[in-house]
C-alpha positions in Angstrom: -76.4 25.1 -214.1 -77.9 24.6 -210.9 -77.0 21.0 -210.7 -73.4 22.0 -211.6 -72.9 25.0 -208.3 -74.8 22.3 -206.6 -71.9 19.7 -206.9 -69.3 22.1 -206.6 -71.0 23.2 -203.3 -71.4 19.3 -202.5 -67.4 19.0 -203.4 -66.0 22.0 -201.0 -68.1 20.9 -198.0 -67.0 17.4 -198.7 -63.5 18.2 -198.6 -63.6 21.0 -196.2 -65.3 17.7 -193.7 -62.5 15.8 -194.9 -59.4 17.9 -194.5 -61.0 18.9 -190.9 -61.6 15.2 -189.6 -58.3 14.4 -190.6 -56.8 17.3 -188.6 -59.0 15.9 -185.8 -57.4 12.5 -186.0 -54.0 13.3 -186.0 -54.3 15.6 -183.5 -56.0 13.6 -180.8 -53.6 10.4 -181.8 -50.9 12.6 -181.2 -52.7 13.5 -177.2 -53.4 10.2 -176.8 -49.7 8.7 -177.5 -48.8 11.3 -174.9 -50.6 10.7 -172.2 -50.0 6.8 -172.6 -46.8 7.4 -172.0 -47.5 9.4 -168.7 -50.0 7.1 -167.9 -47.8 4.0 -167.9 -44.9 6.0 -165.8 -47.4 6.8 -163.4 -48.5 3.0 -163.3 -45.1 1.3 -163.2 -44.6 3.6 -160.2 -47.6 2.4 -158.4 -46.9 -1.0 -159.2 -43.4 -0.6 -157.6 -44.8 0.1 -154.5 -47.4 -2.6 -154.8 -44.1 -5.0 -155.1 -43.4 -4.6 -151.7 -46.5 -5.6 -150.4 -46.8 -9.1 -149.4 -50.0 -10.6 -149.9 -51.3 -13.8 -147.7 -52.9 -14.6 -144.3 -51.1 -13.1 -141.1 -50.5 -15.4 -138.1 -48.4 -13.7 -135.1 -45.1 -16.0 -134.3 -43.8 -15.7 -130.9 -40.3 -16.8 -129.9 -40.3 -19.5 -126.9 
């Protein structure tokens, strides 16, 4: 008898872990495919003003 309530105890919390974790999963996958998607608007906008940067060495050029 006690090994039996014992397993059905075992069982509940197992599930219970289960179901909850799974929840948990979803839920942050969910956030995360969010705030990718606001995180790669906010980086395609930096990296359009990064475009108009030109990158080299600088040497003054005077008309004659």
């Amino acid at each position: 008898m006690k090994q039996l309530l014992g397993t059905i105890i075992a069982l509940f919390i197992s599930f219970f872990v289960l179901v909850s974790s799974l929840f948990f999963a979803v839920g942050l996958s969910i956030v995360g495919f969010i705030m990718s998607k606001s995180h790669n608007r906010k980086m395609k906008s930096n990296e359009d003003k990064e475009a108009r940067i030109i990158e080299g060495e600088y040497s003054e050029v005077t008309h004659s």
